[in-house]
C-alpha positions as a Python dict, from the first residue, in 0.01 Angstrom:
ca = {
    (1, 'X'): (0, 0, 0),
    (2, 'X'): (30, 266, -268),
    (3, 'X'): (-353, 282, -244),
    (4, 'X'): (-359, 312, 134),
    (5, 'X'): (-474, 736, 112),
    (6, 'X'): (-835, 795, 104),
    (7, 'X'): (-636, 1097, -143),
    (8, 'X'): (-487, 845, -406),
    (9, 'X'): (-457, 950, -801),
    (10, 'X'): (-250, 789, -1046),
    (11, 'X'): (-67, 1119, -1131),
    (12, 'X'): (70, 1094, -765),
    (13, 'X'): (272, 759, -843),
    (14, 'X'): (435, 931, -1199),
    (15, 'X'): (488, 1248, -1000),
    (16, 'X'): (681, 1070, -709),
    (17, 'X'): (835, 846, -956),
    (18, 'X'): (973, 1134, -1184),
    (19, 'X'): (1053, 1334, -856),
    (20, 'X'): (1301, 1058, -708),
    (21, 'X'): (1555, 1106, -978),
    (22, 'X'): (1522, 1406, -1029),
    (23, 'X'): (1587, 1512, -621),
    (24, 'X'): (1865, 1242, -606),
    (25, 'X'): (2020, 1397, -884),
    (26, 'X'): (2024, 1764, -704),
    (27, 'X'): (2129, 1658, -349),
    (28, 'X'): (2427, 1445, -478),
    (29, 'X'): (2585, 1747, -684),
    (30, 'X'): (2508, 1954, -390),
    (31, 'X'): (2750, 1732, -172),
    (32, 'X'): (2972, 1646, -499),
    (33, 'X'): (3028, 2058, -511),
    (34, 'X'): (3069, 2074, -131),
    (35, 'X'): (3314, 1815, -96),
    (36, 'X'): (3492, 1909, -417),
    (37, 'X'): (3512, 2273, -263),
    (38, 'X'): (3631, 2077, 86),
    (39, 'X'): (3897, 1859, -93),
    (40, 'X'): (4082, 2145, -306),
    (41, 'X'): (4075, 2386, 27),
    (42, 'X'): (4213, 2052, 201),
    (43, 'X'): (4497, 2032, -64),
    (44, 'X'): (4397, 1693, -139),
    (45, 'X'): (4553, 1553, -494),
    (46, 'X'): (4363, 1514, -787),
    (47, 'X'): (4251, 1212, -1003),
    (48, 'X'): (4362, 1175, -1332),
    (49, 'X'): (3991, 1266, -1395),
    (50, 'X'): (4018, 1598, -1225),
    (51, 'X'): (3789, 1469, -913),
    (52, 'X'): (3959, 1481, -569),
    (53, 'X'): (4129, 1176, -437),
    (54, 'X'): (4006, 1125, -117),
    (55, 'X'): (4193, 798, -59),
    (56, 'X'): (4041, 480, -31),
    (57, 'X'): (3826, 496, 255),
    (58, 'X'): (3667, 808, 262),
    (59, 'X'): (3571, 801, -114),
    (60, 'X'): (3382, 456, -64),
    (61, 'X'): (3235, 667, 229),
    (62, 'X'): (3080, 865, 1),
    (63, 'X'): (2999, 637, -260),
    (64, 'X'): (2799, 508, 21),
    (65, 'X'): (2619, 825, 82),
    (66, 'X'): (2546, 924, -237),
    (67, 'X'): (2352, 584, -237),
    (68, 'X'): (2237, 608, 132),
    (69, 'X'): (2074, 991, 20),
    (70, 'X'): (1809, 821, -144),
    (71, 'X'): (1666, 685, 182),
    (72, 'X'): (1518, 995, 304),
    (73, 'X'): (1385, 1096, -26),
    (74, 'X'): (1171, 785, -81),
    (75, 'X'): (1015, 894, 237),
    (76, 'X'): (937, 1217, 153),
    (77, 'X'): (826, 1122, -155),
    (78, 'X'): (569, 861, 32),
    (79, 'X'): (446, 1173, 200),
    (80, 'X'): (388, 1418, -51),
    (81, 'X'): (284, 1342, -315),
    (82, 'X'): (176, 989, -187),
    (83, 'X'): (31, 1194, 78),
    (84, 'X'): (-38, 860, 295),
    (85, 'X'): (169, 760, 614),
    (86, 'X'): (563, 720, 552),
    (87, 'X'): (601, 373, 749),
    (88, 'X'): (330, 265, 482),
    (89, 'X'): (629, 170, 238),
    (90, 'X'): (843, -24, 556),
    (91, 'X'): (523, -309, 592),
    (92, 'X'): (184, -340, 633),
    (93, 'X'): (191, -230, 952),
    (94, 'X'): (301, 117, 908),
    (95, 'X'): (604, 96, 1045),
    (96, 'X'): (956, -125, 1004),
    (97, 'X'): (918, -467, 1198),
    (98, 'X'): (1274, -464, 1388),
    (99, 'X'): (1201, -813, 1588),
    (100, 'X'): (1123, -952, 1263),
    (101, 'X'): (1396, -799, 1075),
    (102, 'X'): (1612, -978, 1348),
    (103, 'X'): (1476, -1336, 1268),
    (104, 'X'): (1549, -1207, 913),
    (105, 'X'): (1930, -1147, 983),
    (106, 'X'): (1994, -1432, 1186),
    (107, 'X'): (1854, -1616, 859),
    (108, 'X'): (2079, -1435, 625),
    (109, 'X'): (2411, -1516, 806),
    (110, 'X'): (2399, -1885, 714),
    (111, 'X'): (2358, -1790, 316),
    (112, 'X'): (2644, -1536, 322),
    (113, 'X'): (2869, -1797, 517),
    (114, 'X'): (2794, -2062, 300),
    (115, 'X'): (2860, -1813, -29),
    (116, 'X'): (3152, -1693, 108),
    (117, 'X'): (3279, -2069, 181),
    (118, 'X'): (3230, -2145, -158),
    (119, 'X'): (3368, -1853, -330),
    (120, 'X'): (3702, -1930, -141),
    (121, 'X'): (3688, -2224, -372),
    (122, 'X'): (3582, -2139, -721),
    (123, 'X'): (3822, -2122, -1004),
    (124, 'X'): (3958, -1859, -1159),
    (125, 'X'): (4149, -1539, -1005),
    (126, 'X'): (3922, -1325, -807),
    (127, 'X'): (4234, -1091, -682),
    (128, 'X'): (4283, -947, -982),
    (129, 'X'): (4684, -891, -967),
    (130, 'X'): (4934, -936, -709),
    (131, 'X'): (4899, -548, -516),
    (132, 'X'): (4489, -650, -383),
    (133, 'X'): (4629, -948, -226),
    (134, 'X'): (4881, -779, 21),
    (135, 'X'): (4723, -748, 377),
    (136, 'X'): (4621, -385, 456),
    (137, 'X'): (4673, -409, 837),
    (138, 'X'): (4474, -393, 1152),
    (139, 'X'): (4409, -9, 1139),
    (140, 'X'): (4350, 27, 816),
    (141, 'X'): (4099, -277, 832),
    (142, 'X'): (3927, -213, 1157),
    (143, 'X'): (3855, 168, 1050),
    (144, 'X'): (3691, 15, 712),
    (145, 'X'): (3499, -221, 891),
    (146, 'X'): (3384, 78, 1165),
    (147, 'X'): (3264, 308, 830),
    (148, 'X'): (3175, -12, 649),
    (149, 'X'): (2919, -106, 942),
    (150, 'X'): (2779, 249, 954),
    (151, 'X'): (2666, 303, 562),
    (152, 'X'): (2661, -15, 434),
    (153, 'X'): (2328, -124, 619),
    (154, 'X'): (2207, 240, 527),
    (155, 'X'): (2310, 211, 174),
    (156, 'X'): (2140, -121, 102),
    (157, 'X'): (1824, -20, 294),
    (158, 'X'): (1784, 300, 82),
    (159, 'X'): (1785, 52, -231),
    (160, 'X'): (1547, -147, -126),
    (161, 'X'): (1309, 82, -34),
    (162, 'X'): (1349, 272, -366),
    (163, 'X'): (1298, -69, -559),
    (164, 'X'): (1111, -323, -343),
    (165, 'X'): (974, -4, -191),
    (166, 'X'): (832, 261, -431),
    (167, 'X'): (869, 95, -727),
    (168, 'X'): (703, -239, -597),
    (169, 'X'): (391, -50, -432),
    (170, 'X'): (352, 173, -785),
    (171, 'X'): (362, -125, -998),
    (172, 'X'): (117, -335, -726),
    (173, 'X'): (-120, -43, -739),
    (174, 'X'): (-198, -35, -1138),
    (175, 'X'): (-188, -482, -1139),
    (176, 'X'): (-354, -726, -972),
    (177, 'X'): (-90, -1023, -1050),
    (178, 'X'): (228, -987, -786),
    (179, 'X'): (436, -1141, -1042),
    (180, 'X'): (336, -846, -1308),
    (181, 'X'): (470, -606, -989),
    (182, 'X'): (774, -784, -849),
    (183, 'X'): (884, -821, -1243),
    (184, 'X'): (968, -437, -1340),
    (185, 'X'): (1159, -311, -1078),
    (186, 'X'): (1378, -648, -1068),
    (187, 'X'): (1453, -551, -1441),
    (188, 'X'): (1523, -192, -1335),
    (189, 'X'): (1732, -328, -984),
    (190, 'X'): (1939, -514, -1196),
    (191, 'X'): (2021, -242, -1499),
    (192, 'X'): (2092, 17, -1191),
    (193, 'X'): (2404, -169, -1166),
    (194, 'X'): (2522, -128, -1518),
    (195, 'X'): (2606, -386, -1702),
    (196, 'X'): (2892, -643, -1690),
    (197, 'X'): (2831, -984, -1774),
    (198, 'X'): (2564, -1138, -1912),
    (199, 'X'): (2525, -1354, -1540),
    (200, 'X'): (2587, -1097, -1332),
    (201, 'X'): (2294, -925, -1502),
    (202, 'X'): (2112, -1252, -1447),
    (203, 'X'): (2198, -1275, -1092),
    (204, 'X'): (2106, -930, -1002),
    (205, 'X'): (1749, -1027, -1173),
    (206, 'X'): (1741, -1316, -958),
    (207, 'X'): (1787, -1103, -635),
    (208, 'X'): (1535, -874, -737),
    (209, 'X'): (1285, -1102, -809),
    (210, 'X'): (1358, -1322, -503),
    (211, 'X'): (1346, -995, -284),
    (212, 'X'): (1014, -864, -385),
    (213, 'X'): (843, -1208, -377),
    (214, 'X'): (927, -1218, -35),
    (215, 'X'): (854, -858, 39),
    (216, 'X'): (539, -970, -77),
    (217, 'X'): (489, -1294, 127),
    (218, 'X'): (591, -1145, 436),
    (219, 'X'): (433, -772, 414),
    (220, 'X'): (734, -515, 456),
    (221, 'X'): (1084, -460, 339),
    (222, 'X'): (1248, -614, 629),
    (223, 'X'): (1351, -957, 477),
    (224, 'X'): (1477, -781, 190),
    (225, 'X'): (1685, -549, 384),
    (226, 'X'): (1860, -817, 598),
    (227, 'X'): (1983, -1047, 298),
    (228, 'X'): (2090, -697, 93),
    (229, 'X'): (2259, -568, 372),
    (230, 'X'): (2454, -885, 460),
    (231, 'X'): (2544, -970, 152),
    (232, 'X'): (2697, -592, 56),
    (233, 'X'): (2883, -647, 424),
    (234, 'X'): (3062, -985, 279),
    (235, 'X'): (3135, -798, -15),
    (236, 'X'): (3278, -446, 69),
    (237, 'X'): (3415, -665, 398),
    (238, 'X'): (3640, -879, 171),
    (239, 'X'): (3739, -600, -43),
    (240, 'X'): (3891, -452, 240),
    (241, 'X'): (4087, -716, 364),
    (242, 'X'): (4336, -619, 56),
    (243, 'X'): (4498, -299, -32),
    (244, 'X'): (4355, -173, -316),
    (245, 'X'): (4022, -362, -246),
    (246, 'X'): (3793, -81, -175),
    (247, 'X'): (3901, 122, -508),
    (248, 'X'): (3776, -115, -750),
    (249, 'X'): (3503, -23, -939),
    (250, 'X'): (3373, -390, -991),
    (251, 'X'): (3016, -451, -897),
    (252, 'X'): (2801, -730, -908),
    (253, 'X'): (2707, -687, -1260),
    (254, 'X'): (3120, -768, -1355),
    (255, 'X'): (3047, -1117, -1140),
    (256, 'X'): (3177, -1454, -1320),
    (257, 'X'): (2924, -1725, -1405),
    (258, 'X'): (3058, -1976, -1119),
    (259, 'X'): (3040, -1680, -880),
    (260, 'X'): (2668, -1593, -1008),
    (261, 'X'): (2553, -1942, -1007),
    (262, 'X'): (2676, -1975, -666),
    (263, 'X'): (2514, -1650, -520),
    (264, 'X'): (2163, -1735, -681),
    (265, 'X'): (2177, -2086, -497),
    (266, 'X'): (2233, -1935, -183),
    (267, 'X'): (1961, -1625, -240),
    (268, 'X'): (1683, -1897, -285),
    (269, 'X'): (1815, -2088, 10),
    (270, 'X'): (1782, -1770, 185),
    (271, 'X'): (1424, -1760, 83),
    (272, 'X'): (1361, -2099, 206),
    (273, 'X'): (1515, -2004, 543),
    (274, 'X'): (1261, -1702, 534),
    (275, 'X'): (939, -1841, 442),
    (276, 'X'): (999, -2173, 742),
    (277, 'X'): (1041, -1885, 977),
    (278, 'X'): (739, -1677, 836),
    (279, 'X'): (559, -1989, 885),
    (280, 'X'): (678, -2059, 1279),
    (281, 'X'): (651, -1662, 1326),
    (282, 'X'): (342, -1565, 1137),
    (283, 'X'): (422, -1168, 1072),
    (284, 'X'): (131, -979, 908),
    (285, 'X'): (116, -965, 542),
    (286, 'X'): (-200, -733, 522),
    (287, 'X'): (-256, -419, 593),
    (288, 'X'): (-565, -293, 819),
    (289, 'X'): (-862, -114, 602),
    (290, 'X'): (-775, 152, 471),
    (291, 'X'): (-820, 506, 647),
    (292, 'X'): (-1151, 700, 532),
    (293, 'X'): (-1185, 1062, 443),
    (294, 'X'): (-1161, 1301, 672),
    (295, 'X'): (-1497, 1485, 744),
    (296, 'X'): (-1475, 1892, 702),
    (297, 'X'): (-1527, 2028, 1059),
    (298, 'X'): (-1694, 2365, 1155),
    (299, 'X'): (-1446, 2657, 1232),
    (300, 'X'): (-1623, 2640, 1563),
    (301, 'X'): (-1767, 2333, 1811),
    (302, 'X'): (-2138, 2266, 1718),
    (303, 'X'): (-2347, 2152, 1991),
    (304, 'X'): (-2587, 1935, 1765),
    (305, 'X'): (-2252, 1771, 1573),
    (306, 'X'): (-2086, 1833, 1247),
    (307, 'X'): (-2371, 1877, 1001),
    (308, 'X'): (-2639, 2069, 1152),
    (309, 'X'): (-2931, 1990, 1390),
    (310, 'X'): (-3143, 1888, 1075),
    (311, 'X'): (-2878, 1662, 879),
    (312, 'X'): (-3194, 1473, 638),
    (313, 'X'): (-3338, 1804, 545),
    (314, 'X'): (-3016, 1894, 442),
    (315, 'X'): (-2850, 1640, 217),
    (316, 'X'): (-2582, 1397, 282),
    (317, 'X'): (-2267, 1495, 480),
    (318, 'X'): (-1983, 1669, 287),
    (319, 'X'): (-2002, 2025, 185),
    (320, 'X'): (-2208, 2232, 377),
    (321, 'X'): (-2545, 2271, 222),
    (322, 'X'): (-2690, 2569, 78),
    (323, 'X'): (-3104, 2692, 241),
    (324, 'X'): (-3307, 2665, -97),
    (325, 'X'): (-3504, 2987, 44),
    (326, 'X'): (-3395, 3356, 151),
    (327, 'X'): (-3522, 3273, 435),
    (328, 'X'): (-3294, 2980, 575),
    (329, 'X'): (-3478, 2574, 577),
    (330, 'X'): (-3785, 2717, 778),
    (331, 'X'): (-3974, 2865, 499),
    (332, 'X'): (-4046, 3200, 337),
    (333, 'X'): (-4135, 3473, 608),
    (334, 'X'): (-4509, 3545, 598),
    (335, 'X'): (-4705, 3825, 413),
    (336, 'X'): (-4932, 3996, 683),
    (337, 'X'): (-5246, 4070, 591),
    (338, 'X'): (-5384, 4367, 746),
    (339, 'X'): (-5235, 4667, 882),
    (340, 'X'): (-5060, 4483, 1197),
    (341, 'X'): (-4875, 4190, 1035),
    (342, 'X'): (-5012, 3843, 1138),
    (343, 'X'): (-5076, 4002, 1500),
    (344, 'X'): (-5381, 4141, 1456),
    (345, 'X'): (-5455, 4473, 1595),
    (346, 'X'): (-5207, 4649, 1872),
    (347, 'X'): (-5259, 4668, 2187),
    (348, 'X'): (-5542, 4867, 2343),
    (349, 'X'): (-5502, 5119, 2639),
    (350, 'X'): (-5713, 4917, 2856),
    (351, 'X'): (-5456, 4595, 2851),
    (352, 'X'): (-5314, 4735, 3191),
    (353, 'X'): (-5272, 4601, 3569),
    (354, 'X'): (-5570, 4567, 3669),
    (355, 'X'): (-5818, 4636, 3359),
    (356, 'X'): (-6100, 4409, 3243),
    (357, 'X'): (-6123, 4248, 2909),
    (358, 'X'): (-5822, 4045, 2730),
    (359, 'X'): (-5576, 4301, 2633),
    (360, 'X'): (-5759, 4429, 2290),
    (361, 'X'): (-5959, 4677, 2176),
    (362, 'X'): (-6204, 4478, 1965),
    (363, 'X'): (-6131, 4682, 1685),
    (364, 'X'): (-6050, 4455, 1365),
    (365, 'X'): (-5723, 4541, 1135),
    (366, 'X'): (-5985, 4527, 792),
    (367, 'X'): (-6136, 4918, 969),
    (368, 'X'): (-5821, 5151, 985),
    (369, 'X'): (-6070, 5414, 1029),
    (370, 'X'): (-6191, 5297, 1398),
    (371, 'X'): (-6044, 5491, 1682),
    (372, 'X'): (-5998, 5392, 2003),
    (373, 'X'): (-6277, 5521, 2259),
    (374, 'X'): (-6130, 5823, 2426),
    (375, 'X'): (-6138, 5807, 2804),
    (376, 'X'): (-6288, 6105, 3026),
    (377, 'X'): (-5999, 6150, 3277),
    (378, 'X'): (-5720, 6204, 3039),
    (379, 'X'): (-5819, 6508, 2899),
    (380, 'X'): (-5494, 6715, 2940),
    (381, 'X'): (-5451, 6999, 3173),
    (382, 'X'): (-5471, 7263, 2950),
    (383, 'X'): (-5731, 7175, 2783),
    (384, 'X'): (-5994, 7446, 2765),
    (385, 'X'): (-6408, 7365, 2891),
    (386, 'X'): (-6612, 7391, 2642),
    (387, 'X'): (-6887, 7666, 2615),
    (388, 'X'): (-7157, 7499, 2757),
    (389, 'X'): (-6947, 7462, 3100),
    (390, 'X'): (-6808, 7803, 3128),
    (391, 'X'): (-7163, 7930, 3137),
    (392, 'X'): (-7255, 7617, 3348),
    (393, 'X'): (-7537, 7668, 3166),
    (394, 'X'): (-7710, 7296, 3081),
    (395, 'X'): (-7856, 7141, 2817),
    (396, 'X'): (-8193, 7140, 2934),
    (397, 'X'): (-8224, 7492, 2989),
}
């Protein structure tokens, strides 16, 4: 899908790719320096740190965002410099495939339960210390689940379309192998998360291999989304049943080896789930042909089309030809050869109303010295007689 421009160039993938960081990196100290400004005006207390303690809440709020921001910058990035369609990273279809991203939700909920079953019943202390297992309360919970509901989905959608998005369709568009595509940004998915244990790293790999296989299979982002999105819900979710919960800074990465063994089980039985339902369902895994150029139009309607009334005398469509004379595609203007042009002679006096002959005088352009004959009633008015008349004196006498 990276390919689907008729204006793609490899320096537009490293461009976009260098640009996403980059931009992230300015918008979130734009709203780290807002909110900081907000906080201290607020007379909120400070961290140990010196950073502004929002309380538990809003500061996973914006954790969130600061995540979430990246959403509208793949996007833009898809545009320029991908300069193709923005839905072209959602699917093949151009767009994000909501009924299917249903089916894929409904799918997910039966993984998640199951994890969370388990998890209930692995060994070890999950808690962490006596405080995170005292109940936070009805208000404090509902109002976590109410933000929780708003940016989580957001949050996990703007990673996947950064990973099984951009970095997927980069990678797909210099390889033929889907394998040698899904790999990299699985490796990069799971070192985003910094590193904890040696299988949480492994489980994070897992995910991101599992997600862009099926991004793959199915054409679009959508199955990806649902299982990211539902899982991140369990997790902040049960976080916030405790107080305490949603300050942790504990990720995936810091995961347990029963509690990563467990999750990867119930990722690929999430894939199963997926791929019986892309077989009932059938959504579109290809994309249509790709667009073609756009043809370079006249500043002004043509009424013989777009490249002339004489397109095969003048070269293939594109640019607008050049005439290989002065004189335009008819030919050089001719010489004339006499003293007329290629006309012949001009008119003669006697091409009038009324007056015999064909409209010339006869005379041929190779004698400039031939006059026309004069005619005996246009003499002019003043004219003199000559000095035989005045006598009236005639010849013969």
């Amino acid at each position: 899908m990276a390919r689907y421009t008729p204006h793609y160039h490899g320096w537009q993938l490293l461009l976009g790719t260098l640009l996403l960081p980059f931009g992230w990196l300015l918008v979130t100290v734009v709203l780290y320096l807002l909110t900081e400004v907000f906080g201290r005006a607020a007379g909120y207390p400070e961290l140990p740190d010196g950073d502004i303690d929002f309380g538990p809440i809003p500061g996973t709020a914006l954790d969130l965002t600061y995540i979430a921001l990246l959403l509208p910058l793949v996007l833009l990035v898809v545009l320029w410099p991908g300069r193709r369609p923005a839905g072209t990273v959602s699917s093949v279809t151009g767009r994000l495939r909501w009924r299917w991203l249903a089916w894929c939700l409904l799918a997910a909920v039966p993984a998640t339960v199951l994890l969370a079953v388990v998890s209930f019943f692995l060994p070890g202390d999950q808690s962490g210390s006596e405080e995170t297992d005292a109940w936070v309360g009805w208000q404090t919970f509902l109002v976590s689940l109410a933000m929780l509901i708003a940016l989580v989905p957001l949050q996990s959608a703007a990673e996947e379309y950064l990973f099984r998005g951009w970095l997927l369709q980069t990678a797909g568009a210099l390889v033929r192998a889907p394998w040698f595509a899904v790999l990299p940004q699985a490796v990069l998915f799971a070192a985003a998360h910094g590193w904890g244990t040696l299988w949480g790293f492994i489980d994070l790999l897992v995910f991101g291999l599992v997600a862009g296989w099926l991004s793959i299979r199915t054409g679009g982002l959508e199955a990806s989304i649902a299982l990211h999105a539902v899982n991140n819900l369990l997790a902040f979710g049960v976080s916030a049943v405790f107080v305490g919960g949603l300050e942790t800074d504990e990720t995936a990465a810091d995961a347990p080896w029963p509690l990563a063994v467990t999750d990867m089980a119930t990722v690929l039985l999430y894939a199963v789930i997926v791929l019986w339902l892309a077989r009932r369902r059938s959504p579109r895994n290809l994309s249509s042909p790709p667009p073609e150029p756009a043809v370079p139009h006249l500043p002004y309607p043509q009424p013989w089309g777009t490249y002339g009334p004489y397109p095969h005398q003048w070269g293939s469509p594109g640019a607008y030809p050049q005439p290989q004379s002065p004189y335009g595609p008819y030919g050089s203007y001719p010489q004339s050869q006499g003293a007329y042009g290629p006309y012949g002679a001009p008119f003669s006096n006697a091409a009038v109303p009324g007056a015999a002959g064909h409209g010339f005088d006869g005379q041929s352009p190779d004698q400039p010295d031939a006059q026309p004959p004069e005619r005996s009633d246009e003499r002019p008015s003043d004219q003199q007689p000559s000095t035989s008349q005045e006598t009236g004196t005639s010849q013969d006498s």
